[in-house]
Wavefront OBJ file of the C-alpha trace (Angstrom):
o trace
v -54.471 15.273 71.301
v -57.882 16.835 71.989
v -59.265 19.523 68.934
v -58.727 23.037 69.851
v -62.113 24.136 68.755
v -64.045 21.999 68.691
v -65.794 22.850 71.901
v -66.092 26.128 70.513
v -68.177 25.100 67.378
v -70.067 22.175 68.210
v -71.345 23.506 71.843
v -69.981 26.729 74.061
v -70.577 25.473 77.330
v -67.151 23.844 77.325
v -64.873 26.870 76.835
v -66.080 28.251 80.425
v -63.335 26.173 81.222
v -60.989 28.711 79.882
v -62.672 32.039 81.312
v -62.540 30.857 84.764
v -59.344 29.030 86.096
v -58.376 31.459 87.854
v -61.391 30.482 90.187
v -61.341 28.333 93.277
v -62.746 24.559 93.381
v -64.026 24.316 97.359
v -66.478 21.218 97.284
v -70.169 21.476 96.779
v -72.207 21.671 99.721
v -75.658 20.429 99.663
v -79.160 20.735 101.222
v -79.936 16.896 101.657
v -77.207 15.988 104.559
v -77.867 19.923 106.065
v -80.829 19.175 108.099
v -77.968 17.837 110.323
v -74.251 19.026 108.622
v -74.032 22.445 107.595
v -72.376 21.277 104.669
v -71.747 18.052 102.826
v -70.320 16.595 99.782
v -72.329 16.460 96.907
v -73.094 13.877 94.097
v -73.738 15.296 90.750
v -76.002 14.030 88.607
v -74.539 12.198 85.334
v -77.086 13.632 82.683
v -75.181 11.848 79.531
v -76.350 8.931 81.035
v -79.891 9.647 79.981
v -79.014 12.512 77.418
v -77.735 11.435 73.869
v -77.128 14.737 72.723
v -75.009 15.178 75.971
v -71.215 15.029 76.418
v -69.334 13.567 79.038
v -69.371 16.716 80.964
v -73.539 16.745 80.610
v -72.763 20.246 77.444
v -75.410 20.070 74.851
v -74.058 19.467 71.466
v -76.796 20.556 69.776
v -77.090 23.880 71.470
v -75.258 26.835 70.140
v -75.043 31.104 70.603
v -74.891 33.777 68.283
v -71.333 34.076 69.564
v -70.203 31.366 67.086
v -70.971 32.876 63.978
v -70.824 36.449 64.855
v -71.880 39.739 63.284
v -68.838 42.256 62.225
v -65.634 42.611 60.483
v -62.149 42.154 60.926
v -58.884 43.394 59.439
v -56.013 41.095 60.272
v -52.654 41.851 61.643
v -49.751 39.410 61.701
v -51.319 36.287 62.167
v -48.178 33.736 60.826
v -44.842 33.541 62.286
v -46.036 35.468 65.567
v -43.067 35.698 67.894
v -44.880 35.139 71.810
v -42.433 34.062 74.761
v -43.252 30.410 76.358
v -42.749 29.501 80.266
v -39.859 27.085 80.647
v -40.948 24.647 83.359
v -39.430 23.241 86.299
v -39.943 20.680 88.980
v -37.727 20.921 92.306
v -37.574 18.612 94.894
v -39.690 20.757 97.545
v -42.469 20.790 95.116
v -42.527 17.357 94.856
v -42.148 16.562 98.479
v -45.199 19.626 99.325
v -47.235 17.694 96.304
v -46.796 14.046 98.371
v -47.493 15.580 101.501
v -50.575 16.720 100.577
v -51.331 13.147 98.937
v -50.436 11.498 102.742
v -52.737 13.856 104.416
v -55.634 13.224 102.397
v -55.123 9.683 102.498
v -55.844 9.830 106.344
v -58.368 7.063 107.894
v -59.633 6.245 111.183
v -58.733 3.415 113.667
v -60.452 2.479 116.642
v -58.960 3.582 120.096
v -58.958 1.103 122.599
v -57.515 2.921 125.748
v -61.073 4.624 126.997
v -64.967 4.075 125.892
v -66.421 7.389 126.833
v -66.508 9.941 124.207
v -64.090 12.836 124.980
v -64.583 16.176 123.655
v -61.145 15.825 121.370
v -62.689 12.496 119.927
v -63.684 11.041 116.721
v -66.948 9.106 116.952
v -68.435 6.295 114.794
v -72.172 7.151 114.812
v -75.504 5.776 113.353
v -78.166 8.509 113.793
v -82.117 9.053 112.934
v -83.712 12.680 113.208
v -87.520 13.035 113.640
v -89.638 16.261 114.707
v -92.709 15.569 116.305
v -92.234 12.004 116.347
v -91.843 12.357 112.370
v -88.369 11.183 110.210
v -87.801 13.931 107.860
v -85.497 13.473 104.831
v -81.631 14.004 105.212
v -81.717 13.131 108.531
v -80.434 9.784 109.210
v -77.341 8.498 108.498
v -75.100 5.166 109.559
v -71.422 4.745 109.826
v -70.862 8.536 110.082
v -67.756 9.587 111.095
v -67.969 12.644 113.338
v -65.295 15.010 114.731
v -66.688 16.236 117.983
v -64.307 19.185 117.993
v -64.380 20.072 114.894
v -68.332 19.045 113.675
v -70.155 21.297 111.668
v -73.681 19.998 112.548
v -76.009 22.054 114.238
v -75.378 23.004 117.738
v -75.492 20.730 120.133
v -75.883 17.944 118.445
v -72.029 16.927 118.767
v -71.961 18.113 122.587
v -75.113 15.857 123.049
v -72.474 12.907 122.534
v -69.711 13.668 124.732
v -69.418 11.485 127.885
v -71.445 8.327 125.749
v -70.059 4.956 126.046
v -69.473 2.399 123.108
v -72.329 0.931 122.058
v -74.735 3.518 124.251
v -78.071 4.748 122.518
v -79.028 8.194 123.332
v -82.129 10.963 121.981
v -79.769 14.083 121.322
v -82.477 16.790 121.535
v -81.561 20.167 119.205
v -83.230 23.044 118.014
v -82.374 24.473 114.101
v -81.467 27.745 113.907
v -84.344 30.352 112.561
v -83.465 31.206 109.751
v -82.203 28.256 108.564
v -81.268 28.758 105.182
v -80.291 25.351 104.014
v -83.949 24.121 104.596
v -86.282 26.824 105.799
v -89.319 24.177 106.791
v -86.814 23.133 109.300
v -86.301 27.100 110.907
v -86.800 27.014 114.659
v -87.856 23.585 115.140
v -87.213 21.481 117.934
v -85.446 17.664 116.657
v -84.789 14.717 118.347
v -82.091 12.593 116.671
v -81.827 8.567 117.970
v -77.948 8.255 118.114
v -76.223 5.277 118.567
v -72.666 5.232 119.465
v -70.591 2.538 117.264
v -67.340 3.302 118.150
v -64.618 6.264 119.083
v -61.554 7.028 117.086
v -58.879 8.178 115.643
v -57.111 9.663 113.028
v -54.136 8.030 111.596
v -52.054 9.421 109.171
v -50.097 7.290 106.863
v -46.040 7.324 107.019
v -44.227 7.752 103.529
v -42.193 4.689 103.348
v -41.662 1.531 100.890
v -44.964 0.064 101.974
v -47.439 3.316 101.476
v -45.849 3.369 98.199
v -46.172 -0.606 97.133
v -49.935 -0.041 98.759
v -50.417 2.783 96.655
v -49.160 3.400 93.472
v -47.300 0.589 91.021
v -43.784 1.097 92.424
v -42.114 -0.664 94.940
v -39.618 2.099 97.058
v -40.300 5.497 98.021
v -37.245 7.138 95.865
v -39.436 5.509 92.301
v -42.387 7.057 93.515
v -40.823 10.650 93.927
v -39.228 10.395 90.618
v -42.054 9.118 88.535
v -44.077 11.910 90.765
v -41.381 14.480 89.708
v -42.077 13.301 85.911
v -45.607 13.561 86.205
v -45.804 17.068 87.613
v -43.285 17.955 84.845
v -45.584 16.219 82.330
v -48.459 18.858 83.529
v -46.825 22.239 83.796
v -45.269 21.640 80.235
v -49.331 21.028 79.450
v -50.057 23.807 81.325
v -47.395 25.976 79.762
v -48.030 24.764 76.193
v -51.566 25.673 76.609
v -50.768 28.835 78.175
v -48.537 29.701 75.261
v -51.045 28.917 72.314
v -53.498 31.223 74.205
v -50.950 33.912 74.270
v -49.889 33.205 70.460
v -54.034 33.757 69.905
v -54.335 37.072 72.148
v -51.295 38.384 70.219
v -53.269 38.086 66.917
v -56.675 39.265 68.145
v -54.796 41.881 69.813
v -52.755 42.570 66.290
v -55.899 42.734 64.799
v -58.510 45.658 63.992
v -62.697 45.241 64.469
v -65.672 47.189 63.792
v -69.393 46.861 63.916
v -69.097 43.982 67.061
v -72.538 43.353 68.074
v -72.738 43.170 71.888
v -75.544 40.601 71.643
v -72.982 38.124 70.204
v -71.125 38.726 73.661
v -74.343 38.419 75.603
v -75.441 35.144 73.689
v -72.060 33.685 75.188
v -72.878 34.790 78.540
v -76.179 34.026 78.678
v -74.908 29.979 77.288
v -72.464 30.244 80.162
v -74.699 31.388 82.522
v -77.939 28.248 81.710
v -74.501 26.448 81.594
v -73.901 26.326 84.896
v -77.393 27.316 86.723
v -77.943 23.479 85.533
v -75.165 22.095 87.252
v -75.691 23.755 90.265
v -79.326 22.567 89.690
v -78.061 18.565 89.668
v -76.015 19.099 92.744
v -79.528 20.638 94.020
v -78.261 23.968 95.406
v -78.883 27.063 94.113
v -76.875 29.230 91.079
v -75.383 31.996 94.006
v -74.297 28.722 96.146
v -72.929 26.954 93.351
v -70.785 29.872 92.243
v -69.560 30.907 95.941
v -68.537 27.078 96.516
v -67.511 25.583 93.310
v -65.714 28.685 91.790
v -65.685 31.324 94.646
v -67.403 34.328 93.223
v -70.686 35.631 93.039
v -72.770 36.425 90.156
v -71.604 39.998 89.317
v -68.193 38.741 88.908
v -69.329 35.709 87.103
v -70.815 37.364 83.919
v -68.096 39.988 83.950
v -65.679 37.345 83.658
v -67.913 35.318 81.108
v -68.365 39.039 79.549
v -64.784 39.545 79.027
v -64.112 36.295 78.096
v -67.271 36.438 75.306
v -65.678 39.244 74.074
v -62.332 36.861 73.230
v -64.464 34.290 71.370
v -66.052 36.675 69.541
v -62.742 38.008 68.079
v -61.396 34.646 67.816
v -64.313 33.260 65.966
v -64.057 36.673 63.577
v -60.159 36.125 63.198
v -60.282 32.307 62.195
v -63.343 33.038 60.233
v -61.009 35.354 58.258
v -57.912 33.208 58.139
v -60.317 30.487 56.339
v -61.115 32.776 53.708
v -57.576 34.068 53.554
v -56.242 31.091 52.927
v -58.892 29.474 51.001
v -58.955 26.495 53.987
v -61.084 23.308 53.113
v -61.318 20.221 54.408
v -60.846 17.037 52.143
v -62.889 13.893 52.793
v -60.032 11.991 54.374
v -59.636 14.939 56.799
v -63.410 15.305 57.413
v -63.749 10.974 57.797
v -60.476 11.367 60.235
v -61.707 14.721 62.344
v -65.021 12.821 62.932
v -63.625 9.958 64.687
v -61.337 12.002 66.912
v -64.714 14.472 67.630
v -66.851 11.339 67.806
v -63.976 9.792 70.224
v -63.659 13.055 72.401
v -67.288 13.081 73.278
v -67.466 9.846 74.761
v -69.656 8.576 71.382
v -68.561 4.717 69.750
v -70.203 5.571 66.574
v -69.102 8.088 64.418
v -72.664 8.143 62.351
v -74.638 8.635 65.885
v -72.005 11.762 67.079
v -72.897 12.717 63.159
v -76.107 12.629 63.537
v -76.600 14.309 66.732
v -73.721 16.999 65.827
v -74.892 18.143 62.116
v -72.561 17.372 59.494
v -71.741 21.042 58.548
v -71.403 21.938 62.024
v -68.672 18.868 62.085
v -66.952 20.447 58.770
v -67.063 24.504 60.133
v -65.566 22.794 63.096
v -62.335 21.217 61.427
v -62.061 24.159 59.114
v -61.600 26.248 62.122
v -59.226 23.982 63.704
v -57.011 24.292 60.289
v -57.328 28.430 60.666
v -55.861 27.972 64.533
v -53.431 25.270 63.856
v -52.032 27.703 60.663
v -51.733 30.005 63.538
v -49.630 27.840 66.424
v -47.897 25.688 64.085
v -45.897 29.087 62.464
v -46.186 30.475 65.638
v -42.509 30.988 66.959
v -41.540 30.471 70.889
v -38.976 32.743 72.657
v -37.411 32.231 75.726
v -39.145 32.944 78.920
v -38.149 32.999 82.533
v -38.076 29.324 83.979
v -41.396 28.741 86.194
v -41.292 25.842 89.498
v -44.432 27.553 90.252
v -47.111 24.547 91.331
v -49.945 24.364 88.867
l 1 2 3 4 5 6 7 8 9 10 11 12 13 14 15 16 17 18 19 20 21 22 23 24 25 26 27 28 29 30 31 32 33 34 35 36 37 38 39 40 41 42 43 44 45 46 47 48 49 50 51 52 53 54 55 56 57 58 59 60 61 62 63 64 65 66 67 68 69 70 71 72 73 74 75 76 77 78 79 80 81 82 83 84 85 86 87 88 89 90 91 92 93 94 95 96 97 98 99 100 101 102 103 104 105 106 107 108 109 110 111 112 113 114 115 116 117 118 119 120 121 122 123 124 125 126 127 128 129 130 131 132 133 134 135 136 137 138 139 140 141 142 143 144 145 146 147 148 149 150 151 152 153 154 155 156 157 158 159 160 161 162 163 164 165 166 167 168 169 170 171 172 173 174 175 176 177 178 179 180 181 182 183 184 185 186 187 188 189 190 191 192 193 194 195 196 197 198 199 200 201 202 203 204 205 206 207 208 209 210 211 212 213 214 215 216 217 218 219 220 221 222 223 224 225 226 227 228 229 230 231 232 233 234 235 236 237 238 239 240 241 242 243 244 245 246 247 248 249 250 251 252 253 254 255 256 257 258 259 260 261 262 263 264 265 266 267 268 269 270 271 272 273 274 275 276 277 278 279 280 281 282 283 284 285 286 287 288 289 290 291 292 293 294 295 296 297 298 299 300 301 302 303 304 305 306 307 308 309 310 311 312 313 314 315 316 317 318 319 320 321 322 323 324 325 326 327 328 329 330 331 332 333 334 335 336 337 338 339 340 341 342 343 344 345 346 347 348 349 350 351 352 353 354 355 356 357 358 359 360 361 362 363 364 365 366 367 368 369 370 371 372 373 374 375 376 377 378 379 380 381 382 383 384 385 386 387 388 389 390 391 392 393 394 395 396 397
């Protein structure tokens, strides 16, 4: 089991996680492949790779807000034996058959047609294409082995229609002009291109059947009835996560909520916006789009709704981190040596980091003991915590 808090001790970044589910997850869409495609998948960059004071996720350990120790007091309300209703989960059948459905169509691939060679308007098209202006290659775009849906193609106009009516292995200059403005590279605005395209093959889209052999080809069971159950398990498996997760933030709110404050210091708020907000403008700036992109694609807001969500949800740390800070001195919490020695190896473990001394090192030691202490205060709180019944939930997650 992951720590509860640590995330919120040892680095911030992490708990954005929790202020913005609710938020949609459409794919990035860089500027590299959009000298031709309006949008494309992007790569992100892997910064632990190079960072050692970076997590998995690329969140600084070592950085850290005001939010985490914050100014102002607290008088507690019921914090043990708090009585907050939990979802009962369910799978049906439906969902599960919806769920492998949507597996099957995003397994789809393409197969070569072999009843005409002249590219149709309705076709698929196997492409290898260089783009130069003025007799120049400019970066992002060329590309081999590119699967293009003439119907459907999101490159710039008339650059798909330039295709229709080529034959199989036909080379053609596909002249287009970029669109002024042309916001995903504005050096490109207006000009006239001239893309070498060479046409590999046509195609077409083949989606898979459900049956014993998409299953054996697929997954580690053998029929299509194992599959559905073990899928039925798993989705199970995740909404009881889900729920269990949804219940201990519930059990928190109750407290906070149960709870009186005075003299909050908005800059404690603001220093967990402002962590959320450098947060993220860097990974929008390794997928190399900008922070108003990033947002809009990756989360589907814009940036007024993103700090009042990050506001709000500052404002619920704060308290948190006030309550807990309370509870410890309540209840006189420490953390013995055997607790501290076991606590670092599951931190050390969670952050991707082999040696315990190294995640020590990098961490701080008393940032590693406020940490546990603080997972004590919230564990006192869930583990007397008591769950009623709640209405049953086959809601997909």
């Amino acid at each position: 089991m992951k720590k509860k808090l640590v995330t919120m001790l040892l680095t911030g970044a992490t708990v954005a996680s929790i202020a913005f589910t609710g938020c949609s997850s459409k794919s990035a869409e860089t500027t590299t492949q959009a000298t031709t495609e309006a949008t494309t998948q992007a790569t992100s960059t892997d910064e632990s790779a190079t960072d050692p004071t970076a997590t998995q996720d690329g969140t600084d350990l070592a950085s850290a807000g005001s939010y985490l120790d914050p100014k102002g007091e607290v008088t507690l309300g019921k914090y043990l034996g708090v009585e907050v209703a939990k979802e009962k989960v369910e799978v049906t059948d439906e969902e599960v058959a919806t769920d492998i459905q949507n597996e099957i169509e995003n397994s789809t691939y393409y197969e070569e047609v072999t009843d005409h060679d002249t590219v149709q308007n309705d076709d698929v098209v196997n492409i290898d294409y260089v783009g130069s202006i003025d007799g120049e290659e400019f970066e992002g775009g060329a590309d081999s082995g590119y699967d293009l849906d003439i119907a459907n193609s999101t490159f710039i106009d008339g650059f798909a229609e330039g295709i229709i009516g080529m034959k199989v292995g036909e080379k053609k200059d596909v002249v287009v002009t970029f669109p002024d403005p042309y916001v995903n590279n504005e050096d490109l605005s207006g000009k006239e291109a001239v893309f070498a395209v060479t046409l590999n093959k046509i195609e077409k889209e083949v989606t898979p059947e459900l049956n014993d052999e998409y299953v054996q080809e697929n997954s580690e069971y053998s029929t299509v009835e194992e599959y559905k159950a073990a899928r039925k398990e798993e989705m199970l498996a995740e909404k009881e996560e889900t729920a269990a997760t949804n219940w201990e933030q519930a059990v928190l709110q109750n407290v906070i909520d149960g709870s009186t404050f005075t003299n909050l210091s908005d800059a404690d708020i603001e220093s967990y916006v402002a962590e959320m907000t450098s947060y993220y403008e860097s990974m929008a700036e390794s997928y190399g789009i900008d922070f108003a992109t990033f947002l809009m694609y990756f989360m589907g807001t814009d940036e007024a709704t993103f700090k009042e969500q990050a506001k709000t949800q500052g404002d619920f740390v704060v308290k948190q981190n006030l309550v807990l800070k309370k509870i410890i001195e309540t209840e006189n919490l420490t953390v013995s040596d055997e607790e501290y020695a076991t606590g670092l190896a599951e931190y050390a473990a969670q952050y991707g980091y082999e040696d315990t001394a190294e995640f020590e090192n990098t961490v701080g030691k008393e940032s590693v003991q406020d940490a546990l202490v603080y997972d004590k205060a919230y564990n006192l709180i869930i583990s007397s915590a008591v769950a009623t019944e709640a209405a049953a939930s086959t809601v997909s997650e």
